[in-house]
C-alpha positions in Angstrom: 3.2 -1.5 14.7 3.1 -3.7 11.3 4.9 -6.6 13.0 3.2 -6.6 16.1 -0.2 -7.0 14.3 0.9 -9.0 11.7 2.1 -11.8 14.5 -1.3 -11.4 16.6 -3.2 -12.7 13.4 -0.5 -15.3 12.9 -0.9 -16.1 16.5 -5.1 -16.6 16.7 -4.4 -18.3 13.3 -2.2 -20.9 12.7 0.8 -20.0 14.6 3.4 -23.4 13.7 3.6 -22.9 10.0 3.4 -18.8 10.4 6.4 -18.3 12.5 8.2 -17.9 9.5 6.5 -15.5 7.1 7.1 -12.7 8.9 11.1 -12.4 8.7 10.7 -13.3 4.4 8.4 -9.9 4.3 11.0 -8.1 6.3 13.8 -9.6 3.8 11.2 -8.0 1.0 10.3 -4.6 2.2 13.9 -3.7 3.8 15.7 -4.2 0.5 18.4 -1.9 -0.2 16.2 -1.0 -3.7 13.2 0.3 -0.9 13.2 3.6 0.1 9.6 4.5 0.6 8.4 0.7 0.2 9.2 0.3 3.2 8.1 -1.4 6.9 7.6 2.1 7.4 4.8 2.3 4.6 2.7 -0.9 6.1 3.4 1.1 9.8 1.2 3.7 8.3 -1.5 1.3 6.4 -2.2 -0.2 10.3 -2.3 3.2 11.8 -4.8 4.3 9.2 -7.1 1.5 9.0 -6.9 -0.3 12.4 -9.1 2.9 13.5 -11.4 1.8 11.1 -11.0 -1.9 11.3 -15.1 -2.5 12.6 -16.1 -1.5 8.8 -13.9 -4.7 7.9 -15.9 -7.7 7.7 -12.6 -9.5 8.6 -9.3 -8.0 9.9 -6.8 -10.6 9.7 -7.8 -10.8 6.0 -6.5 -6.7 5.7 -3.3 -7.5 7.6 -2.5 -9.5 5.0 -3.5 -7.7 2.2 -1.0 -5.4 3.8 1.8 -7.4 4.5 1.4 -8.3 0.7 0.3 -5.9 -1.3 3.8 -4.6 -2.2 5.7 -7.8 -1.2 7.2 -7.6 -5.1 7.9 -4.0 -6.0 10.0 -3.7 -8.8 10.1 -0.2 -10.5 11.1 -1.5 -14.0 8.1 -3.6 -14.3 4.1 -3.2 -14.5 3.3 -6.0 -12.9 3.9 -6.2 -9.1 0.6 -6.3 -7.7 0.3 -9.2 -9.7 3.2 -11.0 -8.8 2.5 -9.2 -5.1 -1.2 -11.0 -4.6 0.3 -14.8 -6.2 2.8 -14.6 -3.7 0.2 -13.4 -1.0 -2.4 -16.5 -2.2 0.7 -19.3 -2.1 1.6 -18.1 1.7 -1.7 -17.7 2.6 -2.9 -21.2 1.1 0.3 -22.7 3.0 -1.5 -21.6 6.4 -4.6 -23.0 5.6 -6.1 -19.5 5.3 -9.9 -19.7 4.0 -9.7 -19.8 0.4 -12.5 -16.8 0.6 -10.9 -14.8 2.4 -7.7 -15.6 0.2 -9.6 -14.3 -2.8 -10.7 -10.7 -0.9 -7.3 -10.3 0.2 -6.0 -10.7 -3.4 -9.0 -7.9 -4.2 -7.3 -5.9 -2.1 -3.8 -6.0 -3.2 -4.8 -6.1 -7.0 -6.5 -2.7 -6.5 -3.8 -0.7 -5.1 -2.7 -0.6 -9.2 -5.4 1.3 -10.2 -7.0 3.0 -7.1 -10.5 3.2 -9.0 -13.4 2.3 -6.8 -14.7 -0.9 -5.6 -16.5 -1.2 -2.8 -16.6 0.0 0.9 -13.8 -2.4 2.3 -11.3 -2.3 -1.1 -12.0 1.5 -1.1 -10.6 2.2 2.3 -7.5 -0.5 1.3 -6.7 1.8 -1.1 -7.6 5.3 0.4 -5.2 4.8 3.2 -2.5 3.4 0.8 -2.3 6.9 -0.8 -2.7 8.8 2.6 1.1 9.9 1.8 -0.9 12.2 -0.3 -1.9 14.2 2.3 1.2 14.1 4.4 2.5 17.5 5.8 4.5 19.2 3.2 7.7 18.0 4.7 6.4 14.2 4.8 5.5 14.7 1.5 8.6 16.4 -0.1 10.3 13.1 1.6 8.2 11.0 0.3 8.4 11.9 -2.7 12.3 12.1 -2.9 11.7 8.2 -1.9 10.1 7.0 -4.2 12.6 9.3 -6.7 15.4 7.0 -5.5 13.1 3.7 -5.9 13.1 4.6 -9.7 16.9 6.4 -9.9 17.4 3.7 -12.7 15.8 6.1 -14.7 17.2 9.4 -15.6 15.7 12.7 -15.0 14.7 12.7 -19.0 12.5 10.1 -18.3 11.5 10.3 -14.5 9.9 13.5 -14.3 7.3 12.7 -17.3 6.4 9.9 -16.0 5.9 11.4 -12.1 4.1 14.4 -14.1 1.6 12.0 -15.4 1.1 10.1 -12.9 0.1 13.8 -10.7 -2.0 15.1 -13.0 -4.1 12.0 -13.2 -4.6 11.8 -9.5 -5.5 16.4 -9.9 -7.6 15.0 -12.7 -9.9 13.5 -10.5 -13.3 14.1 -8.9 -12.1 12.8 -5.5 -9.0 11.5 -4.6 -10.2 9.8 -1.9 -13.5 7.6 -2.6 -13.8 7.1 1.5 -15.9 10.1 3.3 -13.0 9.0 6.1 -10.0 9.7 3.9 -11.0 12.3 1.8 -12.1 14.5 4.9 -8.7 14.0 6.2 -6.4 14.4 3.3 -7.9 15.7 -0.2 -7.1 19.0 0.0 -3.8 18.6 1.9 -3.1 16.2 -1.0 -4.2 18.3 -3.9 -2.1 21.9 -2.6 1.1 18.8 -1.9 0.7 17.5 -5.8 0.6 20.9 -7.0 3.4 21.6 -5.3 5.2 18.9 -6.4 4.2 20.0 -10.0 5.8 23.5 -10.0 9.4 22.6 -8.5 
């Protein structure tokens, strides 16, 4: 699904010097370190949003934003949405990409790191990027497994703080969802799957 949308925008775009971005992002996201991070994950970001992709003032700038926002995922570091959106500017500069629309892609990618709102377009980025949240239990107790193994250079002494905190502060809020889309669909299914998670 990813692919196939990623290569339409590349197509109506600037198809000779595009060819070749897609096969790097596969490299990227089918890593042996990826196990939720995944072509799978940016399968689910299209499902979710190309629905949706009339509130988007321009959709080949989201496709992007997808195909880059976790283009560098490193789970011993804090900065990969940086790193993810300077590599997402240099590809996008190399296909003559309009530097605006370069700079709301990078808005996109830098606020999958914080989640906090933004506005109507960024808030729906980031709403479907935690729609795992509101998976069925079984998608979620996989998911969640995943992104275990994404961090297993970290013991058990050191992962399970760190995945509490990180639940709690997503419990701890108001909404989960900022989108009247996403949190219809998913907050409480998200809520009773983090709680869950909590008490195993």
């Amino acid at each position: 699904m990813f692919q196939l949308e990623f290569q339409n925008v590349i197509v109506d775009h600037n198809p000779n010097v595009g060819q070749d971005l897609f096969p790097e992002i596969e490299k990227a996201y089918t890593h042996h370190s990826r196990h939720y991070h995944t072509l799978a994950h940016l399968d689910q970001l299209v499902s979710e949003l190309k629905p949706l992709r009339d509130q988007f003032s321009c959709w080949p700038t989201v496709v992007f934003a997808i195909a880059y926002h976790d283009f560098v995922y490193n789970a011993t570091r804090k900065d990969n949405e940086e790193k993810s959106a300077a590599f997402a500017a240099a590809r996008l500069k190399q296909i003559a990409f309009p530097e605006s629309e370069i700079e709301r892609c990078l808005a996109f990618i830098n606020a999958t790191k914080k989640h906090q709102p933004v506005n109507r377009e960024v808030d729906l980025f980031t709403d479907a990027d935690l729609s795992i949240l509101g998976a069925t239990p079984g998608r979620y107790q996989n998911y969640a497994a995943e992104v275990r193994k994404e961090y297993s250079v970290y013991p058990d002494l050191l992962y399970k703080p760190g995945r509490k905190k990180v639940l709690l502060h997503f419990l701890a809020m108001n909404r989960i969802y900022k989108t009247n889309e996403f949190y219809e669909k998913y907050e409480v299914r998200a809520r009773i799957n983090m709680e869950s998670e909590l008490h195993l």
